[in-house]
C-alpha positions, 0 to 999 in steps of 0.5 A, a space after each residue: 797910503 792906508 793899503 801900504 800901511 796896513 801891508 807894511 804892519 801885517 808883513 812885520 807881524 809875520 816876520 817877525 813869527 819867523 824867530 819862533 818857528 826857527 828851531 822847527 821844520 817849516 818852509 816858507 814860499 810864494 804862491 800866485 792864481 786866479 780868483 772867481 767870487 761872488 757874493 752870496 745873497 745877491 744877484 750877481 754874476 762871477 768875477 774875475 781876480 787874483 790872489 798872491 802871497 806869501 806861505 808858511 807850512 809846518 810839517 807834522 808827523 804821518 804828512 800832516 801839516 799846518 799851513 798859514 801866511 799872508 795873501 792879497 786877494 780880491 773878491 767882490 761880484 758884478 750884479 745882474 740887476 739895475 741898481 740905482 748909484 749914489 747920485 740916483 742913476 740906474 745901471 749895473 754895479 761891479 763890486 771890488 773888494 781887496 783884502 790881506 787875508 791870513 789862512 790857518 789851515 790843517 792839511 795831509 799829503 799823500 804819497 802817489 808816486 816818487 816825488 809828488 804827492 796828493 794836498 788836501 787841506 782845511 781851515 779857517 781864515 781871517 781877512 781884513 778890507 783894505 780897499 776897493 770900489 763899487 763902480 757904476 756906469 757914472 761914478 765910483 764908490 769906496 766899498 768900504 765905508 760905515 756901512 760895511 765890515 772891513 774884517 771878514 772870517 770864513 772857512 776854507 779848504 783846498 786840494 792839489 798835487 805837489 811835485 818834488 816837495 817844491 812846486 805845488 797847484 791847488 784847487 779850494 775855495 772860500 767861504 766868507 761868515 761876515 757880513 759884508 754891509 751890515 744890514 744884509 746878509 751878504 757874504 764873501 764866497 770865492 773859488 780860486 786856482 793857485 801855484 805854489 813854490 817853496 824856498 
């Protein structure tokens, strides 16, 4: 239930920007890829996940653009050393961490050849924990807990091809600024291949 009501209150937020970019020239889409993270400062090896979402894009004079919407993806790590769980076993943690995040991003398009041109784009990101699990070998744990941050915010940026103003694919990559447990240094690191379309 919290994961659906915090959806349900970000996409209402979000819809309701829309009346306030009505008179401007933005296009709205969906965007669906892979995700490989891992988290930095720990002994971990990479994970696999995915991100879909909604986007908003803002065309600027000269092709430059601001891009921003609301996306569900996963992050998190498999670690490559024994740890001992909550009941005091040893084995090896896979970290699963899921987050609505919220990219504010400044981009430039590049004309390479009638109808499809070279993306880059750069920003922050806010993102915010809305379930997960560390699970061992014996038992599950929610990630998200006293110990922990559910709000995350970074840095990121990625580059792409677009084909007829409509069907993009992008390269980028994420870097988490928050700690995850907050007393250590752990941060959310994740790169991430995406197709795009827009309305």
């Amino acid at each position: 239930m919290r994961i659906i009501r915090s959806s349900f209150v970000l996409l209402i937020g979000l819809v309701s920007s829309v009346s306030m970019f009505a008179q401007l020239p933005v296009s709205f889409g969906v965007k669906a890829g892979m995700n490989l993270s891992e988290i930095q400062k720990m002994e971990d090896n990479v994970k696999v996940g995915f991100n879909i979402g909604l986007t908003a894009e803002l065309a600027l004079p000269s092709n430059f653009y601001l891009m921003s919407g609301l996306e569900f993806t996963t992050k998190g790590a498999k670690s490559k050393i024994n740890i001992a769980d909550a009941s005091g076993s040893i084995s090896k943690a896979t970290y699963n961490a899921m987050y609505l995040q919220l990219p504010i991003h400044a981009g430039y398009k590049l004309d390479l050849v009638p109808g499809t041109k070279l993306i880059f784009r750069a920003g922050p990101y806010l993102a915010y924990g809305v379930g997960g699990k560390i699970k061992w070998d014996t038992m599950d744990q929610d990630i998200f807990t006293d110990n922990s941050n559910r709000f995350d915010f970074g840095i990121g940026g990625a580059v792409g091809v677009e084909f007829l103003n409509k069907i993009s694919v992008s390269l980028g990559a994420d870097q988490g600024l928050t700690k995850i447990f907050k007393d250590t240094s752990t941060k959310n690191r994740c790169a991430h291949i995406s197709v795009g379309y827009k309305f």
